[in-house]
Every structure is written in structure tokens, then in C-alpha cells.
Phi, psi and omega in degrees: 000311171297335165304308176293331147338284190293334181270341176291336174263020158280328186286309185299297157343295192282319179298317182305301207302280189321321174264347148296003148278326141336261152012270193287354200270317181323316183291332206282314164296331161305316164317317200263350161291281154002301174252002172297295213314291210290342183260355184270316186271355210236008184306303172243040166275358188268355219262085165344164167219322205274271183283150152311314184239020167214162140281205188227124182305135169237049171237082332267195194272139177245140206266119181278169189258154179300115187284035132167186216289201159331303208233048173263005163258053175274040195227024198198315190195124166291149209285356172278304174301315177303330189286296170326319203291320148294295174261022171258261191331289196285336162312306203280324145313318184284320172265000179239053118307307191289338168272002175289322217242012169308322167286340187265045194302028197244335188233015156275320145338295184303158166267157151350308166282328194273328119358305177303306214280007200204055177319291183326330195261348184270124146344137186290327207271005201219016169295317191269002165306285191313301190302324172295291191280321171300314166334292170305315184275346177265351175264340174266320169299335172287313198301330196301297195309299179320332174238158161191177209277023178249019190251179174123201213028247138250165170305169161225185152051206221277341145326304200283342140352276183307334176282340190287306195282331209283303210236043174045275250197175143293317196289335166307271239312310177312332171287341192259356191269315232279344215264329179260002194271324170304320230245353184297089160293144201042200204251130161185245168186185206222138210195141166269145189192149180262085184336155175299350180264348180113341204252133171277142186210144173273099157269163166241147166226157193268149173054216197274012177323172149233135167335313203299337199292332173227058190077330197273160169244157186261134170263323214181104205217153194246132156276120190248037151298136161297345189270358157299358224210303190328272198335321174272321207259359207042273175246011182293043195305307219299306196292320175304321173302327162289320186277358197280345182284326163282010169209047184267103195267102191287340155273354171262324176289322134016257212283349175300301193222038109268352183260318164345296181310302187309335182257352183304000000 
């Protein structure tokens, strides 16, 4: 009877050592699993999104003017949409962010981005306000820059590499941007974006998200909202997707993922 004893509280011994080992070994890959997550995402939080050298003021937010007229990206979007699309659509993000954020001068303070990159921290009740309309105004003060009537060709120098090696070719990359920005349901854009690993990758987000809301920085991103579109195209998103290429301005995306590159 004392054998048997003695061999069930060896066993029972050895099971605790073993799952208290176990344990500490779980905790220990979560952790590190954690702070892999959190340095990966906190990568490019110091990083503009709306401009290369500012962020974007929300004391209070101001609708920027067009870096040039209506109807000089007509070789891509007719001059009627650009006009809606600026001082309809996006004015109206500017204004109802500024009214999101009237009562709060603590977050007003704050940048756009930095607002975006940090949701959890905006009041519940005026949260799905910021994130749509702050959303809107920073993917659109971005979209303006990306393009001009001088845009079109290809990337150079170490972008058009880096697409080279990522994506076989430009011309892959352009069917796989072209290809999820058709496959994008209801509204939302399509984005080249430098990923938490460092790495370019094609994503898309709905309605007015931004890459940053999930770690990445964006280099380059298209709106596929019908009202980017409609007026020329109707339901032809595939073709606005196509002709959109022709005013893609590549010294600004560029210089986009060179300061990207600096925080990877």
C-alpha cells in the first residue's frame, strides 16, 4: 500500500511540474508575441499621414484647397466630379468632425491622425462620428497629393523596385491593386500600404477606415466610393480603375514611402 502510495504522489508530481511548465512556457510566447504586435504597430505611429511633413490639424479641421483646377485630372475624372467630391463630399467631413469634436478642446488638441491611431481614447458616444468623418478628411487630403495632371507612368528608383520584387512586375502590381479595388464591396479604397513587417502589401478598407487604424502606413491609395466615379463612369468601376493610373503622382508617392521606409 505504501508503494502505491508513493508511486501516485510521484505521478501527480511530475503532472503539476509539467503543466506549470507548460504554462510558463504559453506565457511566455504570448508575451512576446505582444510586444512583437505592439512595436510592429507603434512603428509608424510617429509618422504624417495627410501631409509628408505635418500631420493633420483638428483645431478645428480645415477643408485644404485643391493643388490644382477641377478640370486638370481629366484624363482620369471629369471636372464636375472633382468639384462635388471636394466641396461637397469632403467639406462636409470637415464639418462634421468639427462638430464631433466641439465640445471636447482636449481633442481638438490632438492630430487627426493621432485621433484615428487611437479610437479607444475618443468618447463612445461621438466615436463612430470621428472615425467616419476624421477618416474622410485624412484619406482625402492624402488622395488630392497623389495625384496630378503630370501623373501617369511608372514609379522609379527604389519603390519601383521594391514593387518589382514584391509583386513580379508593375504591371502584376497594377491587376492585383486594380483587382482588389473592383473586389472592394459597397465603399470603401484600395491602398498600397507599408505593412508592421516593413513590407508592401495591397489592402483595402471599408468606408473611410485608414491602414493606420490597423498598424500600416499608407503610400498610396485610390477612393472607390461611387462618388469618386459615378458621374463619368456609372457602374464601370473596373474602367475608372483603369484610367485612374493615368494621374498617379509618383514623386509624391515616392517620397511617401521613403519616410515609410525610415520607420520599418
Amino acid at each position: 500500500m505504501l508503494k502505491y502510495l508513493q508511486k501516485t504522489f510521484a505521478l501527480l508530481l511530475t503532472v503539476v511540474l509539467l503543466s506549470t511548465l507548460l504554462m510558463a512556457c504559453d506565457t511566455v510566447t504570448t508575451a512576446e508575441s505582444e510586444t512583437a504586435t505592439a512595436s510592429s504597430t507603434a512603428a509608424y505611429s510617429s509618422l504624417p499621414v495627410a501631409y509628408t511633413d505635418k500631420e493633420l490639424s483638428a483645431s478645428p479641421a480645415k477643408l485644404p484647397p485643391l493643388p490644382y483646377d477641377n478640370t486638370a485630372l481629366s484624363k482620369a475624372i471629369d471636372a464636375e466630379t472633382m468639384k462635388l467630391h471636394h466641396d461637397a463630399h469632403h467639406a462636409a467631413y470637415v464639418n462634421n468632425l468639427n462638430d464631433a469634436l466641439k465640445n471636447f478642446q482636449n481633442l481638438q488638441k490632438r492630430s487627426v491622425e493621432s485621433l484615428l491611431r487611437d479610437l479607444n481614447s475618443v468618447p463612445e458616444d461621438i466615436r463612430t462620428k470621428v472615425r467616419n468623418n476624421g477618416g474622410g478628411h485624412l484619406n482625402h487630403t492624402m488622395f488630392w497629393q497623389i495625384m496630378s495632371p503630370e501623373g501617369g507612368g511608372e514609379p522609379t528608383g527604389e519603390l519601383a523596385q521594391e514593387i518589382n520584387t514584391t509583386f513580379g512586375s508593375f504591371d502584376q502590381f497594377k491587376q492585383q491593386f486594380n483587382q482588389a479595388g473592383a473586389s472592394r464591396f459597397g465603399s470603401g479604397w484600395v491602398w498600397l500600404v507599408r505593412n508592421p513587417q516593413g513590407q508592401l502589401q495591397i489592402t483595402t478598407t471599408a468606408n473611410q477606415d485608414n491602414p493606420i487604424m490597423e498598424g500600416s502606413y499608407p503610400i498610396m491609395g485610390n477612393d472607390v466610393w461611387e462618388h469618386a466615379y459615378y458621374l463619368r463612369y456609372r457602374n464601370r468601376r473596373g474602367e475608372y480603375l483603369n484610367n485612374w493610373w493615368n494621374v498617379v503622382n509618383w514623386p509624391e508617392i515616392n517620397k511617401r514611402s521613403q519616410l515609410s521606409l525610415k520607420q520599418s
